[in-house]
C-alpha positions in Angstrom: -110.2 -14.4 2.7 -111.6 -15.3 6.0 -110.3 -12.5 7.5 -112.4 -10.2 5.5 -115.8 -11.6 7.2 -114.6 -10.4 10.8 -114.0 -7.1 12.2 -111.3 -5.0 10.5 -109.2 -4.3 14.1 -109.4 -8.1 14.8 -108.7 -9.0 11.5 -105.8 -7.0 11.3 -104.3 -8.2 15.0 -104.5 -11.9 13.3 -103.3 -10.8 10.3 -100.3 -9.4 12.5 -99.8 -12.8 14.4 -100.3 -15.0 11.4 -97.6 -12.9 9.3 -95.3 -12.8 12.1 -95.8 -16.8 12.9 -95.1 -17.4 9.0 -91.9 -15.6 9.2 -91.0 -17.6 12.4 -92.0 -20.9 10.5 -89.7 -20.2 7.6 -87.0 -19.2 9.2 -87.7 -22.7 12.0 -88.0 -24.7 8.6 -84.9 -23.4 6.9 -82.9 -24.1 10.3 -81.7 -20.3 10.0 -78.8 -19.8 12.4 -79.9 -17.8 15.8 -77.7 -14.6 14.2 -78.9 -14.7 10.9 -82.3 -15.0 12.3 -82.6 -12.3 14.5 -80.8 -10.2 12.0 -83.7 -11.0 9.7 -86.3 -10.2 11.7 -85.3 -6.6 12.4 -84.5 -6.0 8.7 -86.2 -3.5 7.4 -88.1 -5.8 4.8 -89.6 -8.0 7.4 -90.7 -4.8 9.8 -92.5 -2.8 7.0 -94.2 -6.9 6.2 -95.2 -6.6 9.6 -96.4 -3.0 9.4 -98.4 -3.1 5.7 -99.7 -6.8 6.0 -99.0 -7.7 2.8 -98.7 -11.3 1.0 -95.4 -11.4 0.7 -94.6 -14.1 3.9 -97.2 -16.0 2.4 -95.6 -16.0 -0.8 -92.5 -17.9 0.8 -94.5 -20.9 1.7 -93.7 -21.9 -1.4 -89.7 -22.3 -0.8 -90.8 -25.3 1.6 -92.8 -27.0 -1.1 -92.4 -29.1 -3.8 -92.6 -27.7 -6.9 -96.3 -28.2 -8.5 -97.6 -27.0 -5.1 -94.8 -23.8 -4.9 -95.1 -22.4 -8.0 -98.9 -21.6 -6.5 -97.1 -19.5 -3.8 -93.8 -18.3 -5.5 -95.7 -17.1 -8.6 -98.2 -15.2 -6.5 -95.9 -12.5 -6.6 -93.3 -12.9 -9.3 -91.2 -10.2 -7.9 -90.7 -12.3 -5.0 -90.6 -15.7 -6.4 -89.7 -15.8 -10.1 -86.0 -16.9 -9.7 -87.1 -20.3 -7.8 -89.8 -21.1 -10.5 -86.5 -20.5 -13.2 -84.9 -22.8 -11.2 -87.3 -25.3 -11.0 -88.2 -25.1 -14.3 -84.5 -26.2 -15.4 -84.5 -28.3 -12.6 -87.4 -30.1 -14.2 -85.6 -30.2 -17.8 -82.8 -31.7 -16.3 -84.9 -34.2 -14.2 -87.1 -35.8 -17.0 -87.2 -33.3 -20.0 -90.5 -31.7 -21.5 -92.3 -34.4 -19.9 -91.1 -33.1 -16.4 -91.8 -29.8 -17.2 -95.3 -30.4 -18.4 -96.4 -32.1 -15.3 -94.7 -29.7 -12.6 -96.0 -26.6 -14.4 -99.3 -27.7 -16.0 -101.1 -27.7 -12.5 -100.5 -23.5 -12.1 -100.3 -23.1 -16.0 -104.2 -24.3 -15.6 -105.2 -21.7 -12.4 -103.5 -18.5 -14.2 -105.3 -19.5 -17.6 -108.9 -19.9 -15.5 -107.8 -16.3 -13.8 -107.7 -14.9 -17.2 -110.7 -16.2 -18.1 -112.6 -15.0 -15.0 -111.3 -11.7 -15.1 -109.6 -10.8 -18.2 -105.6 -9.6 -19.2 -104.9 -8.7 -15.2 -101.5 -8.8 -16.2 -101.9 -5.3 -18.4 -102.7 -2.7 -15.6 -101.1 -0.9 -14.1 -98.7 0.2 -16.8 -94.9 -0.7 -16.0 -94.1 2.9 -16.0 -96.7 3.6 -12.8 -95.3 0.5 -10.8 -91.3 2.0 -11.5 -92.2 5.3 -10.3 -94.3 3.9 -7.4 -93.3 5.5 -4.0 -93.3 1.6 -2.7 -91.0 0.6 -5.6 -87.3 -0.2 -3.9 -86.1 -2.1 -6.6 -82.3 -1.6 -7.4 -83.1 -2.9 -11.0 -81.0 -2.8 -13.5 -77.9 -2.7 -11.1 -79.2 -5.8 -9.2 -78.9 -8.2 -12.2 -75.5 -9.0 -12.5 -75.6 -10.2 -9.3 -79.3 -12.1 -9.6 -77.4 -14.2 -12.4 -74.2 -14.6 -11.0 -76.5 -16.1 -7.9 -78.6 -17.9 -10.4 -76.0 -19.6 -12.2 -74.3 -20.8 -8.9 -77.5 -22.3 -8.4 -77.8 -24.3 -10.7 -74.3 -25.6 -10.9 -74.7 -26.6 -7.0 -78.1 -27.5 -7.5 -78.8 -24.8 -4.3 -82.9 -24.4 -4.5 -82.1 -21.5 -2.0 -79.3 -19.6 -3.8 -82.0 -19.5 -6.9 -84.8 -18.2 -4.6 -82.6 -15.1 -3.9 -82.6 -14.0 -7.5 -86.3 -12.7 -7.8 -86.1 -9.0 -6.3 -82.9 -8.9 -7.9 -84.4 -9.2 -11.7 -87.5 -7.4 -10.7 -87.7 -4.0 -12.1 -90.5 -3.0 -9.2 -90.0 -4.2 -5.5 -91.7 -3.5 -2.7 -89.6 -3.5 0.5 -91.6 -6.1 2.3 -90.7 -8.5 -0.7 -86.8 -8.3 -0.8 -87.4 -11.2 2.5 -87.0 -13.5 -0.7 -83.2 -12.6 -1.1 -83.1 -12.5 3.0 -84.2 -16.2 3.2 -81.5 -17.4 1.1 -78.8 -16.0 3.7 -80.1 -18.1 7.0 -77.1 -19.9 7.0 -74.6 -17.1 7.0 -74.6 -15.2 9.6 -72.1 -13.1 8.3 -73.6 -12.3 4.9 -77.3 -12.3 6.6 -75.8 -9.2 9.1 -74.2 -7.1 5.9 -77.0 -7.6 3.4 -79.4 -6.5 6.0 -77.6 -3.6 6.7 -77.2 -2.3 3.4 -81.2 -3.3 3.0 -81.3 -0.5 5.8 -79.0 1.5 3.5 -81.4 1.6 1.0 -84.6 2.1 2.9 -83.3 5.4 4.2 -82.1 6.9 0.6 -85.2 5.8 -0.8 -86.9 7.6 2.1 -90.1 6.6 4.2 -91.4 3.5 2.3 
């Protein structure tokens, strides 16, 4: 928001250096492996985040976070983070029952009712058909599910919050490419598996064409 009071060129330089500094930061946090890193950073997700300045790095604040504060960051973009809230919301069930539940999801529950109120059913427009057949939409939906709950499932039997925060482009029938860095952050420590999936993330970028 602050950004909007200054000039646009300026704005959009700091927009550029505070993007790039969150991805930095996450990956810092997350103690991602120097491979896996730079591997990450030259994906294609992360260098079109970079070029649109979008939310999307924003949006992964929320893996750091406890829950009540997260689910303000994850759910910004449910595309991005809806497989950590699922996880958190059974991690919360397992930790204290409804009681749990109510207090880690009551804070956000509140702030998307107040939204509604302020400015009506945002949730309705655009239709689901305009989103699919957006030119931005790099979603690989339905053939990413089976893997999104395979991934899902293993993280809840390992109790790994990282495997679950993988699984949100994955069930997400619209994607835009800056927001598959959700899947990307769950690879830091595997350099391996960091290098191949951004590769095939490459794949993808140039069958679907320019994003």
């Amino acid at each position: 928001m602050p950004l909007v009071f200054i000039p646009k060129n300026l704005a959009i330089v700091l927009l550029f250096i505070l993007t790039l500094a969150v991805y930095i930061f996450i990956g810092v946090k997350l103690h991602a492996r120097p491979i896996a890193f730079t591997a990450f950073l030259l994906s294609s997700s992360v260098l079109h985040g970079l070029t649109v300045l979008n939310v999307d790095a924003f949006v992964l604040f929320g893996f750091l976070m406890p829950a009540p504060i997260g689910l303000f960051f994850v759910l910004a973009k449910p595309q991005v983070g809806i497989g950590l809230a699922l996880y958190w919301l059974i991690e919360a069930w397992r930790a204290g029952g409804l009681r749990k539940v109510a207090s880690t999801f009551t804070p956000v529950t509140i702030a998307l009712a107040i939204t509604w109120l302020l400015y009506g059913n945002w949730m309705s427009a655009p239709s689901d058909a305009l989103l699919i057949n957006a030119y931005w939409n790099y979603s690989i939906f339905p053939w990413g599910v089976p893997i999104g709950l395979a991934l899902f499932l293993a993280a809840i039997q390992l109790k790994r919050k990282n495997l679950g925060a993988m699984t949100g482009p994955l069930f997400s029938p619209y994607v835009a490419l800056p927001s598959w860095s959700a899947l990307l952050v769950g690879l830091f420590d595997n350099d391996l598996l960091m290098t191949i999936t951004v590769l095939a993330l490459w794949i993808l970028t140039f069958l679907h064409g320019a994003p």
